[in-house]
C-alpha positions in Angstrom: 141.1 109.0 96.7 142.3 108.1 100.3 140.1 105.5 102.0 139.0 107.1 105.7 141.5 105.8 108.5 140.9 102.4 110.2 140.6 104.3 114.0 137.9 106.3 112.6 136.1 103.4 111.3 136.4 101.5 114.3 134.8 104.7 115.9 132.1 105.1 113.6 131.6 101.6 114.0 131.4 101.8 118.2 128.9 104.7 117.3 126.4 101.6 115.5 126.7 99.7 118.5 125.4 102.7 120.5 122.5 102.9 118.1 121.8 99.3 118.4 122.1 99.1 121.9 119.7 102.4 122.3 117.2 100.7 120.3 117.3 97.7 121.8 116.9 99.4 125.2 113.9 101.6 123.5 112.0 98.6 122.9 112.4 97.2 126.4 112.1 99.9 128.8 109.7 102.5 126.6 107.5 99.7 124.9 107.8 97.8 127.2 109.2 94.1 125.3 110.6 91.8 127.8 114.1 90.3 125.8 114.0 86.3 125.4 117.5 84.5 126.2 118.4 84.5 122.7 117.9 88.6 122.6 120.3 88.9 125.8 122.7 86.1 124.1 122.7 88.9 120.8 122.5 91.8 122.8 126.1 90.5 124.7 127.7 90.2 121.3 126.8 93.7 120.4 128.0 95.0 123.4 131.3 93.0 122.6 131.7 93.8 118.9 131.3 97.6 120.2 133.9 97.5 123.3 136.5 95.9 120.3 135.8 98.8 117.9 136.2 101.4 121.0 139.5 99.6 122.7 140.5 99.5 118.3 139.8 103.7 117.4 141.3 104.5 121.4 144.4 102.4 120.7 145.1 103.1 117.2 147.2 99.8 116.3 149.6 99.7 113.7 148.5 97.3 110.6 149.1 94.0 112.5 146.8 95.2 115.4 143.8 96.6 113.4 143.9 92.6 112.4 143.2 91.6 115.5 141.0 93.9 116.6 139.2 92.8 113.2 139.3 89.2 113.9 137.5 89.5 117.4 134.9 91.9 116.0 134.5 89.5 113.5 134.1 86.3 115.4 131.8 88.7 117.7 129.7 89.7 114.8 129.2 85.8 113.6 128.2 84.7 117.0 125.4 87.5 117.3 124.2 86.7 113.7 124.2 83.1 114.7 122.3 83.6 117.5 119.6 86.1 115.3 119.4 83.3 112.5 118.8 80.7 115.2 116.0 83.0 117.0 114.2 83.6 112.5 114.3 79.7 112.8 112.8 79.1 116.0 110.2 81.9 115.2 109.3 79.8 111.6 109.3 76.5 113.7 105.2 75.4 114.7 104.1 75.7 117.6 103.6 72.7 119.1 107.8 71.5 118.4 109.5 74.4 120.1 110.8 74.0 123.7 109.3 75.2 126.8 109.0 78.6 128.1 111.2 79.4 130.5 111.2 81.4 134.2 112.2 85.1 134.0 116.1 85.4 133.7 116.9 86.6 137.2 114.8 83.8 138.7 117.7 81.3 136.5 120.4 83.7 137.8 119.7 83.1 141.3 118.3 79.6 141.1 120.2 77.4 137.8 124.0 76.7 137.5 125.5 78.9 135.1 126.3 76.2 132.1 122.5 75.3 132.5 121.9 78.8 131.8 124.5 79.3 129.3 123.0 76.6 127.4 119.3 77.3 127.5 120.4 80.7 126.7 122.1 79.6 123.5 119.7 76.9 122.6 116.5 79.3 123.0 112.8 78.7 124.3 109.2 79.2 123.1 110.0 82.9 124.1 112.0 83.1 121.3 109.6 82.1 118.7 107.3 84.8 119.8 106.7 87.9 117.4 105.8 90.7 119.4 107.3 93.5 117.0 107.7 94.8 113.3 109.1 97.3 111.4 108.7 97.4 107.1 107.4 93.5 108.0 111.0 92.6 109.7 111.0 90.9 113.3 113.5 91.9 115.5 115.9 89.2 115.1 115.9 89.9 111.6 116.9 93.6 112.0 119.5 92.0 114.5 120.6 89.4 111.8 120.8 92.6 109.0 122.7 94.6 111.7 125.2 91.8 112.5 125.9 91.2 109.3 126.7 94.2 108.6 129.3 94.1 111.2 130.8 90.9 109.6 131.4 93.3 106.3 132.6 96.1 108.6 135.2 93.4 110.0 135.8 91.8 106.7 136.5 94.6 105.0 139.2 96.2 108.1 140.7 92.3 108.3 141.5 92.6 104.3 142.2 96.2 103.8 145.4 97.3 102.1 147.6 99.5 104.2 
């Protein structure tokens, strides 16, 4: 049995990120859900996981360079799934502990410094903690968390591949 060719996984895998990405997008622009920071901050590693995978099944790297491209879509994939477990926590945090709410996220662009973005970003707001959508019971930073971690086995499993 020959296991399927690491370019075409990477493809397949680029293809996910398309899905995710087009959901995501559903929810804001058809339903209408404005992301929080910690969505953007997960919806940026997504987009990076993705762009790895594409460069990965374009370039076609011999067994040293599917590695690599393995290593950055995994350290990708762990960053997003940190950022989704940190949004589940935030969301089972009461109400009266979590940090403000924040202005819209082009108001910061134009008026904060970037690191005080960056890091209000990353740490998350009352936003956050707000469920505003299910499906089969799951938040969305759960499906996030379920998809990112299935890009940490997709990048596992291409890091530690035989040949």
């Amino acid at each position: 049995m020959s296991l399927a060719s690491p370019r075409s996984l990477f493809l397949l895998a680029f293809l996910g990120c398309v899905a995710v990405m087009g959901g995501a997008l559903y929810l804001e622009h058809v339903l209408g859900l404005e992301p929080c920071p910690l969505c953007i901050v997960q919806r940026v590693f997504i987009i990076a996981f993705g762009v790895i995978c594409l460069i990965a099944a374009l370039h076609g790297p011999e067994r040293t360079g599917q590695r690599v491209y393995a290593v950055l879509a995994l350290l990708f994939s762990a960053g997003g799934a940190a950022a989704a477990g940190r949004q589940i926590w935030l969301q089972s945090v009461p109400a009266d502990q979590l940090p403000a709410c924040l202005p819209s996220f082009d108001y910061m662009i134009e008026a904060w410094p970037f690191l005080d973005i960056l890091k209000t970003m990353l740490h998350g707001t009352a936003d956050c903690a707000e469920v505003t959508w299910t499906l089969f019971g799951m938040s969305i930073p759960e499906w996030s968390l379920l998809a990112f971690a299935g890009c940490v086995l997709f990048s596992l499993y291409q890091l530690l591949r035989r040949a």
